[in-house]
C-alpha positions in Angstrom: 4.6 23.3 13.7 6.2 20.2 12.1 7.4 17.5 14.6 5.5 18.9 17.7 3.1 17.2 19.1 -0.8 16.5 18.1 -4.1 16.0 19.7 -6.0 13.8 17.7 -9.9 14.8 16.6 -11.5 11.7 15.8 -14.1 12.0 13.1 -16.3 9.1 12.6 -19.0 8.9 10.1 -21.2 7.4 8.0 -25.5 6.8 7.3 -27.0 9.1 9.8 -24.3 9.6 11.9 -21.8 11.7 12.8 -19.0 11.5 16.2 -16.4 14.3 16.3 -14.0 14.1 19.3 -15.4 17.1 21.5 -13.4 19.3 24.0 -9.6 18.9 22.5 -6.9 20.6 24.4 -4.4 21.5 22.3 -1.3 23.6 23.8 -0.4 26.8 21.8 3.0 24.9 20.2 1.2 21.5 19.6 -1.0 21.0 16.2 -4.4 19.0 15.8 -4.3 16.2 13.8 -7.8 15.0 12.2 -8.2 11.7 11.7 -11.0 10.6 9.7 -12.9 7.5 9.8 -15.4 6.8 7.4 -18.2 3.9 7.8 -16.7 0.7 4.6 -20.2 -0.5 4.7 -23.3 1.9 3.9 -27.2 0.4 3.5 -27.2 3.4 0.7 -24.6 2.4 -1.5 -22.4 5.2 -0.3 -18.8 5.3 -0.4 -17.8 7.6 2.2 -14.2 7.0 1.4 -14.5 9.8 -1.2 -17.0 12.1 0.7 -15.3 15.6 1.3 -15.3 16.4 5.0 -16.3 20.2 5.7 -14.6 22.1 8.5 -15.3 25.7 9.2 -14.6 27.9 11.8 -17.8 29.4 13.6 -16.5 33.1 14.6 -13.9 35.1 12.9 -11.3 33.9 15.1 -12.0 30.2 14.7 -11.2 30.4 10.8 -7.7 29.0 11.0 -9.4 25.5 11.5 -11.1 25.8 8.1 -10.3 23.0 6.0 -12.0 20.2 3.7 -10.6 16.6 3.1 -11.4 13.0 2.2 -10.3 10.3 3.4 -9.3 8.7 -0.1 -6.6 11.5 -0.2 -5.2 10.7 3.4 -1.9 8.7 2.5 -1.5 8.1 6.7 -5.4 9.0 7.2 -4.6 11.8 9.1 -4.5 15.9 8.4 -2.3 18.5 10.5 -3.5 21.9 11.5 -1.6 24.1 13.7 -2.4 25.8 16.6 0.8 27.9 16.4 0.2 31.5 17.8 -3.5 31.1 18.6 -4.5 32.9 22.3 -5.4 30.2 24.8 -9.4 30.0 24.4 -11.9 27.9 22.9 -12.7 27.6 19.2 -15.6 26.9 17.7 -16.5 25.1 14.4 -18.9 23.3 12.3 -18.0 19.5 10.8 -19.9 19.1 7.8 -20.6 15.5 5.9 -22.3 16.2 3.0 -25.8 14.2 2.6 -25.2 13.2 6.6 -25.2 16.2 8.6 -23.5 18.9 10.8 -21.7 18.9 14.3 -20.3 21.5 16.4 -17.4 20.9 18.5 -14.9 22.5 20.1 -11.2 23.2 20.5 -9.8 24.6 23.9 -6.4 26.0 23.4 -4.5 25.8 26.8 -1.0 28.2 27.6 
């Protein structure tokens, strides 16, 4: 899917908190594009920078959005999936910050 378009997913994050961007339409030939965005200051001394962002699928069919990345290894801060193929529907999955917590979102692929 390189050079169509993206939805962006919004992931923002840092002590106690967690914000994904919920309800993302994607169309079947477009691609999701994470961006993360990581709290600079922490009361804990955390660098969140160079936490490793979880993201796993929730069924069987929501597996293609498995991924992990940090934001230290984003040269533009942002990471690609495609949607390529997938039947219009939505997808599930879990966002996972380490030593934070866990949020479920969704993606609603449209025709």
């Amino acid at each position: 899917c390189s050079g169509a378009n993206g939805k962006d997913v919004e992931i923002k994050y840092g002590d106690s908190k967690i914000d994904v961007t919920h309800k993302v339409k994607p169309k079947k030939d477009e691609k999701l594009v994470f961006k993360l965005k990581p709290e600079n200051q922490s009361d804990e001394g955390v660098d969140y920078k160079e936490i490793e962002i979880i993201v796993v699928g929730k069924t069987a069919d929501s597996t293609w959005l498995n991924r992990r990345f940090k934001d230290s290894d984003a040269n533009s801060k942002k990471f690609a999936v495609c949607v390529d193929g997938r039947d219009a529907g939505s997808y599930y999955y879990m966002v996972i910050v380490p030593g934070v917590g866990t949020i479920d979102p969704r993606v609603d692929v449209e025709e």
